[in-house]
N, C-alpha and C positions, 0 to 999 in steps of 0.2 A: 504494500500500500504506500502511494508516493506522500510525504508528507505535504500539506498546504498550507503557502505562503502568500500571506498577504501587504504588497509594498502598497504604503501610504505618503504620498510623495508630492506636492504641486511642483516640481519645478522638472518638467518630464524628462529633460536630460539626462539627470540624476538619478529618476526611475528607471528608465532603462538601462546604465550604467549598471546597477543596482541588480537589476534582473540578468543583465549579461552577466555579470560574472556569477552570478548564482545559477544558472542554467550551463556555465563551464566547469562548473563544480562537476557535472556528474553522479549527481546525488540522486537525481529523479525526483527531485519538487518539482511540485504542484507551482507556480506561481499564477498570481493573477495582480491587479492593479486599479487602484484608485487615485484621484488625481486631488478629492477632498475630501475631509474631514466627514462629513455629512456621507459620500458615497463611501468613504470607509468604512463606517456604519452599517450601510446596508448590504453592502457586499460582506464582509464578516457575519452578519446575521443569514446571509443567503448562503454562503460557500464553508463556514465556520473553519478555516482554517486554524492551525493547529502554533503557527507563527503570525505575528503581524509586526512589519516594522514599518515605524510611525516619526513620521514629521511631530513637530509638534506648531511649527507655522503654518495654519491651515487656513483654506477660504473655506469659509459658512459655518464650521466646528472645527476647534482648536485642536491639536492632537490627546491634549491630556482629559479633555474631553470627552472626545472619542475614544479614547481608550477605556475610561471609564463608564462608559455606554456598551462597550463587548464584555469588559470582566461581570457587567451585573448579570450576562445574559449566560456568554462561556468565561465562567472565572478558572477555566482549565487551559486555555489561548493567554501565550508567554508575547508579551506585548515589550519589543524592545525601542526605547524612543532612538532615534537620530537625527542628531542637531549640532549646528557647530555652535551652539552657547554651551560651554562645558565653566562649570562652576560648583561648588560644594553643594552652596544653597540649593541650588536647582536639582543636585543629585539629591538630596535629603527631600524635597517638594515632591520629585519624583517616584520615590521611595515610599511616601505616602499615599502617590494616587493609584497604587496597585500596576507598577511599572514596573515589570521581570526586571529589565538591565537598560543599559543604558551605554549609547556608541557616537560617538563626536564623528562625525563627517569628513 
């Protein structure tokens, strides 16, 4: 069973960036793709993937947000943020909204 990964990404560059090298992995993810906060939502509640890695700049829903909108639903989906604000605070903020990990861009 391939595992499902879900990139939560506005800036598509980066989403695809993102997805290529994880589809050169050779691991046999699942990937699919959202481009905001609000469609990462529903795509998560349609696809319930098993990863989702998340902006936390988002249009229409935040990422910490939306990320808090999949754990109420799959609190078993390891939601890892990615952003290039990397700060204690933020990791400690993160930490609290039900954020597996956390990776600086």
């Amino acid at each position: 069973m391939k595992t499902k990964i879900l990139i939560v990404e506005d800036n598509q560059d980066f989403r695809s960036m993102v997805k290529c090298y994880l589809e050169k992995q050779n691991l046999g993810f699942e990937i699919s793709e959202a481009p905001t906060g609000l469609l990462g939502v529903e795509k998560a509640l349609q696809e319930r993937p098993e990863i989702v890695l998340m902006d936390i700049r988002l249009p229409f829903l935040n990422g910490i947000e939306a990320s808090s909108q999949i754990k109420k639903v799959f609190p078993e989906c390891k939601i890892i943020i990615l952003t290039m604000f990397e700060s204690p605070r933020e990791r400690e903020v993160f930490k609290n909204d039900n954020i597996d990990d956390f990776l600086g861009k």
